[in-house]
VEXVOBA-395787 format. One line per field, with one value per residue: residue number from 1; residue in three letters; x negated, y negated, z negated of N, C-alpha, C in turn. Coordinates in Angstrom, 1 decimal. Example, Ala and Ser with C-alpha at 12.3 -4.5 7.8 and 13.67 -1.06 7.14 Angstrom:
% residues 2
dofi	1 / 2
keti	ALA / SER
n_X	-13.2 / -12.8
n_Y	5.7 / 2.2
n_Z	-7.8 / -7.1
ca_X	-12.3 / -13.7
ca_Y	4.5 / 1.1
ca_Z	-7.8 / -7.1
c_X	-13.2 / -12.9
c_Y	3.3 / 0.0
c_Z	-7.8 / -7.9
//
This chain:
% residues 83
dofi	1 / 2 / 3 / 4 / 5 / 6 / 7 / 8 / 9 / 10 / 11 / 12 / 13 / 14 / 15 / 16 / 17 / 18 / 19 / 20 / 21 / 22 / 23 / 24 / 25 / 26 / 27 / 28 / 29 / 30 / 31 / 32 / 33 / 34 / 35 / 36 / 37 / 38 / 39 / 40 / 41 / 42 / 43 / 44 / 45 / 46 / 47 / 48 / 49 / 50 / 51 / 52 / 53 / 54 / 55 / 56 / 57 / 58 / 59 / 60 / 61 / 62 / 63 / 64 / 65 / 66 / 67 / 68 / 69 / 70 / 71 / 72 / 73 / 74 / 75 / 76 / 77 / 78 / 79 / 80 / 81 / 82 / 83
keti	UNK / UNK / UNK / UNK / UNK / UNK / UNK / UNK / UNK / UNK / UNK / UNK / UNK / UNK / UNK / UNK / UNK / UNK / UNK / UNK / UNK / UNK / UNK / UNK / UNK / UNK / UNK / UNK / UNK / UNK / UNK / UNK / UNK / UNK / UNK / UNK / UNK / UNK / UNK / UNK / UNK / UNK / UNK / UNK / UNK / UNK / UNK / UNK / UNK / UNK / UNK / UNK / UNK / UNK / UNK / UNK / UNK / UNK / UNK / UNK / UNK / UNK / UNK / UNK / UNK / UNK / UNK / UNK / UNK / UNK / UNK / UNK / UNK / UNK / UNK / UNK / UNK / UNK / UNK / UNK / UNK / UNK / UNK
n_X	-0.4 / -3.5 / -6.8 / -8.6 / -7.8 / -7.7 / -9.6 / -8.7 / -5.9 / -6.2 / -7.6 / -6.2 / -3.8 / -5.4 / -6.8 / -9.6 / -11.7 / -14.7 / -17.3 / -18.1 / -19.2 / -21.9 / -24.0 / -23.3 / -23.1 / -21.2 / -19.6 / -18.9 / -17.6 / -15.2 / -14.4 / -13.4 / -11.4 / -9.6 / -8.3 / -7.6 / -5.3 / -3.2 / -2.8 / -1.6 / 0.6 / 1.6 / 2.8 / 4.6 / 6.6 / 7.5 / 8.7 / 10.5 / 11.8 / 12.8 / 15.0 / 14.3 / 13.2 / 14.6 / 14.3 / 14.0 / 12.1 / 10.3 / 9.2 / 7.7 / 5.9 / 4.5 / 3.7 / 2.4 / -0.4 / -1.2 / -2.1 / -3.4 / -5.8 / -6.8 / -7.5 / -9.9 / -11.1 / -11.8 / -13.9 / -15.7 / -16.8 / -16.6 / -16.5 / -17.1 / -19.2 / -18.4 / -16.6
n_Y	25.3 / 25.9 / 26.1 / 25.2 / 22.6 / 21.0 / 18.6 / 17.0 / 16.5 / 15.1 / 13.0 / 11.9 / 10.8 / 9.9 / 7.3 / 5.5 / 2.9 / 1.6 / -0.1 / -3.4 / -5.9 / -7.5 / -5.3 / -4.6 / -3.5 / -3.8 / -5.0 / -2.7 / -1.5 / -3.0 / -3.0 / -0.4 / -0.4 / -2.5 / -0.8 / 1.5 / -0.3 / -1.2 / 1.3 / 2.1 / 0.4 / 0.2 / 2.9 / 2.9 / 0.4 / 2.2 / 4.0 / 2.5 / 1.5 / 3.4 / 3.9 / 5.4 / 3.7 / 0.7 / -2.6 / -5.0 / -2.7 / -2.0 / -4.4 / -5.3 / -3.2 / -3.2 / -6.1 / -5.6 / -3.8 / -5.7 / -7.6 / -6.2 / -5.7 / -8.2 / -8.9 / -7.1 / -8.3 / -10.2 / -9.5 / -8.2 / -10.3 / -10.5 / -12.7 / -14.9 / -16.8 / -18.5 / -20.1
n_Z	6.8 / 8.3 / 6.5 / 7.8 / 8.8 / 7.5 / 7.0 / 9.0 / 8.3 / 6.5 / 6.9 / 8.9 / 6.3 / 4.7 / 5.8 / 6.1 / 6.4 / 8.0 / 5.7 / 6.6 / 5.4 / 3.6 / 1.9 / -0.9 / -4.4 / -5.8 / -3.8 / -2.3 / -4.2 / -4.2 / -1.8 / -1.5 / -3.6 / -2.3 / 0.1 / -1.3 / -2.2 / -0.1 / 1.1 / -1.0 / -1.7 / 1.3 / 1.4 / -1.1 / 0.1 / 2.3 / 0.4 / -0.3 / 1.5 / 2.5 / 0.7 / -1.8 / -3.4 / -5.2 / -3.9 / -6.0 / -7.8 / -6.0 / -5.4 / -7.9 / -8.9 / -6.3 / -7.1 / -9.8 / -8.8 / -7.3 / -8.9 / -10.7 / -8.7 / -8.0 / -10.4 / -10.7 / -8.4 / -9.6 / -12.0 / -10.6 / -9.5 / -7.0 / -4.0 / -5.3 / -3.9 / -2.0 / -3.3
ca_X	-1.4 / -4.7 / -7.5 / -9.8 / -7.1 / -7.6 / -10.1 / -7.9 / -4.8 / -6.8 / -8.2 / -4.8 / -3.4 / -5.7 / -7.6 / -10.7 / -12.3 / -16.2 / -17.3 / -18.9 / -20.1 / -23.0 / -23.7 / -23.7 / -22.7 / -19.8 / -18.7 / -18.1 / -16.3 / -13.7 / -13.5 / -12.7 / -9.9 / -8.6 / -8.4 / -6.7 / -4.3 / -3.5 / -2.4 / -0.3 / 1.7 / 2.3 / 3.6 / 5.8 / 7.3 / 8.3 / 10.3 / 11.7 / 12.9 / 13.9 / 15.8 / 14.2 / 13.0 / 14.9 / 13.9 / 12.9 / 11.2 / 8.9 / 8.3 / 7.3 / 5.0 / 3.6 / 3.1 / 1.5 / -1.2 / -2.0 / -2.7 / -4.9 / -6.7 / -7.5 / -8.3 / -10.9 / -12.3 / -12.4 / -14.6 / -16.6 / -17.4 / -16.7 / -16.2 / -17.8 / -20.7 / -17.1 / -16.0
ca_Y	24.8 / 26.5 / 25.4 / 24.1 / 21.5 / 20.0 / 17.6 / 16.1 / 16.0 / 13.9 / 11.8 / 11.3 / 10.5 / 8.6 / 6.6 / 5.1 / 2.1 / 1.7 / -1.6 / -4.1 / -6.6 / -7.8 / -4.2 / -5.0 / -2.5 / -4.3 / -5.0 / -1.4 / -1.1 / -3.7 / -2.6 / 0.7 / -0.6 / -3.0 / 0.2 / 2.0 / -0.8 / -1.4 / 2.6 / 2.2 / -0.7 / 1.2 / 3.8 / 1.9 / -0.1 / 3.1 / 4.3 / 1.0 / 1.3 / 4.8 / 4.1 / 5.9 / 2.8 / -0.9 / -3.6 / -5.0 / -2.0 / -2.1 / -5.8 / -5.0 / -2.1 / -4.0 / -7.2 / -5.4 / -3.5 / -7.0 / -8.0 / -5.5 / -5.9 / -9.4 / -8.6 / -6.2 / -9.2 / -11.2 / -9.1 / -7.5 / -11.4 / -10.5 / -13.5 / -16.0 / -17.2 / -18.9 / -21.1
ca_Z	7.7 / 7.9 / 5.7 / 8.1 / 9.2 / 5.9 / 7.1 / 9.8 / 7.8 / 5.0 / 7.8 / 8.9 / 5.6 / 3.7 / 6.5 / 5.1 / 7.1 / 7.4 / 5.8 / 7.8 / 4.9 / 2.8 / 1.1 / -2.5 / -4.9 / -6.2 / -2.6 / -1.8 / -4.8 / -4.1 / -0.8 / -1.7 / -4.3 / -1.2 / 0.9 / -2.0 / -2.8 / 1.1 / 1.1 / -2.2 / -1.3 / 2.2 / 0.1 / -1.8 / 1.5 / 2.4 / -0.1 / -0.7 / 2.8 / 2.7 / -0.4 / -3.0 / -4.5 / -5.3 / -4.0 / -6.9 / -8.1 / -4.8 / -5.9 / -8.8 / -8.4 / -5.6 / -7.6 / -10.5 / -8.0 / -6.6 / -9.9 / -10.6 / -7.5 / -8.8 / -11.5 / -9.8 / -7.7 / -11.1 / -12.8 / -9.6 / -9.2 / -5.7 / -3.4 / -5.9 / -3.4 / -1.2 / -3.8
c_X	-2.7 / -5.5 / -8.4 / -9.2 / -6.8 / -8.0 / -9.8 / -6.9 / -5.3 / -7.3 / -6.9 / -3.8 / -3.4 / -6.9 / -8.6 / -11.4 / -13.6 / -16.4 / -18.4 / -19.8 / -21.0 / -22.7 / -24.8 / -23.0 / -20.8 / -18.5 / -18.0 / -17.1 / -15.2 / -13.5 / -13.0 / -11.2 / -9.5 / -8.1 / -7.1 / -5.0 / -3.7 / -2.6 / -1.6 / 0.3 / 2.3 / 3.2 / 4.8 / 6.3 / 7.9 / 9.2 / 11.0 / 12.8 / 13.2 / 14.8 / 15.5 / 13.7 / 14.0 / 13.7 / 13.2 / 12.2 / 9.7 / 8.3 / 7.5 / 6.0 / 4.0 / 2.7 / 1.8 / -0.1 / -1.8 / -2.7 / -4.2 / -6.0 / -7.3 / -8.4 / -10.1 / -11.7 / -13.3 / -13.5 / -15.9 / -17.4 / -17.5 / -16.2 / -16.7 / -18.6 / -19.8 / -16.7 / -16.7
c_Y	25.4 / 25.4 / 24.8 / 23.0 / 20.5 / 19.0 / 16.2 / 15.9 / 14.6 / 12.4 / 10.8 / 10.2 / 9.4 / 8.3 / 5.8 / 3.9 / 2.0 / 0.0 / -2.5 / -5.2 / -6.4 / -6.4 / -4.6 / -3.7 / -2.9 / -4.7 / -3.9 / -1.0 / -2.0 / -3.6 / -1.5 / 0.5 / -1.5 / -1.6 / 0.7 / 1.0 / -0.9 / -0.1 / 2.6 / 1.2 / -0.1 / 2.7 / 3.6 / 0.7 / 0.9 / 4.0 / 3.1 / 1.2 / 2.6 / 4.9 / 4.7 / 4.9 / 1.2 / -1.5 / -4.3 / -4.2 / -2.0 / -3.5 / -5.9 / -4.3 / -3.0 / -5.3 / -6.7 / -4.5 / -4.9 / -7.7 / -7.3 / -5.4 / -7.6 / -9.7 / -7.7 / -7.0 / -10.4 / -10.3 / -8.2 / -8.8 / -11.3 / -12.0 / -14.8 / -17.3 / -18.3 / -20.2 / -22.7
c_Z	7.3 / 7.3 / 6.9 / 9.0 / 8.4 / 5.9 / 7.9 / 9.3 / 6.6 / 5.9 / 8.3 / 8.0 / 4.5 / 4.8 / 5.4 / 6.3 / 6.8 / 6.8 / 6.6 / 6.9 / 4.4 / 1.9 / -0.3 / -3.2 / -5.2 / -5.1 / -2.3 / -2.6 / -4.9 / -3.0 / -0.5 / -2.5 / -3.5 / -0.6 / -0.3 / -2.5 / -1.4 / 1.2 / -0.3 / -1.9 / 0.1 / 2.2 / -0.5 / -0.7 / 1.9 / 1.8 / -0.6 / 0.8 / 3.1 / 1.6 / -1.1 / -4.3 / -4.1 / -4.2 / -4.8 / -7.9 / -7.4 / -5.4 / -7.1 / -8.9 / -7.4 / -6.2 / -8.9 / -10.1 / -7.4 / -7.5 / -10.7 / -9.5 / -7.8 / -9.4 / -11.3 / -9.3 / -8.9 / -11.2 / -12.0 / -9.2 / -7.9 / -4.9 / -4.0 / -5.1 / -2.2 / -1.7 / -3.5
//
């Protein structure tokens, strides 16, 4: 593929959404690790279902990315202002 098709395959590939909330610093960065986790769990769905991974390997992998993503809102104190 030529190089200046690089910008559209990436656009393609790793889609990026604009965010729409309260721009706090710490917002963008847990909406960027939603974004990234979102795109790794659709990842891992896919080769669960193409068979390169178990079942519960995808559960796994998946659960421990959700956890980290948690963990992310814990400590970004995102969502706090809800409770």
């Amino acid at each position: 593929m030529p190089e200046y098709h690089q910008p559209e395959k990436n656009n393609f590939l790793y889609p990026c959404t604009r965010y729409y909330g309260k721009v706090k610093p710490e917002n963008l960065v847990f909406h960027s690790n939603l974004q990234e986790f979102a795109q790794k769990v659709g990842y891992i769905a896919g080769l669960e279902t193409g068979g390169k991974l178990s079942l519960e390997e995808a559960y796994e992998q998946i659960n421990k990315l959700w956890q980290q993503l948690q963990y992310s809102k814990q400590e970004l104190g995102v969502g706090a202002e809800f409770k």
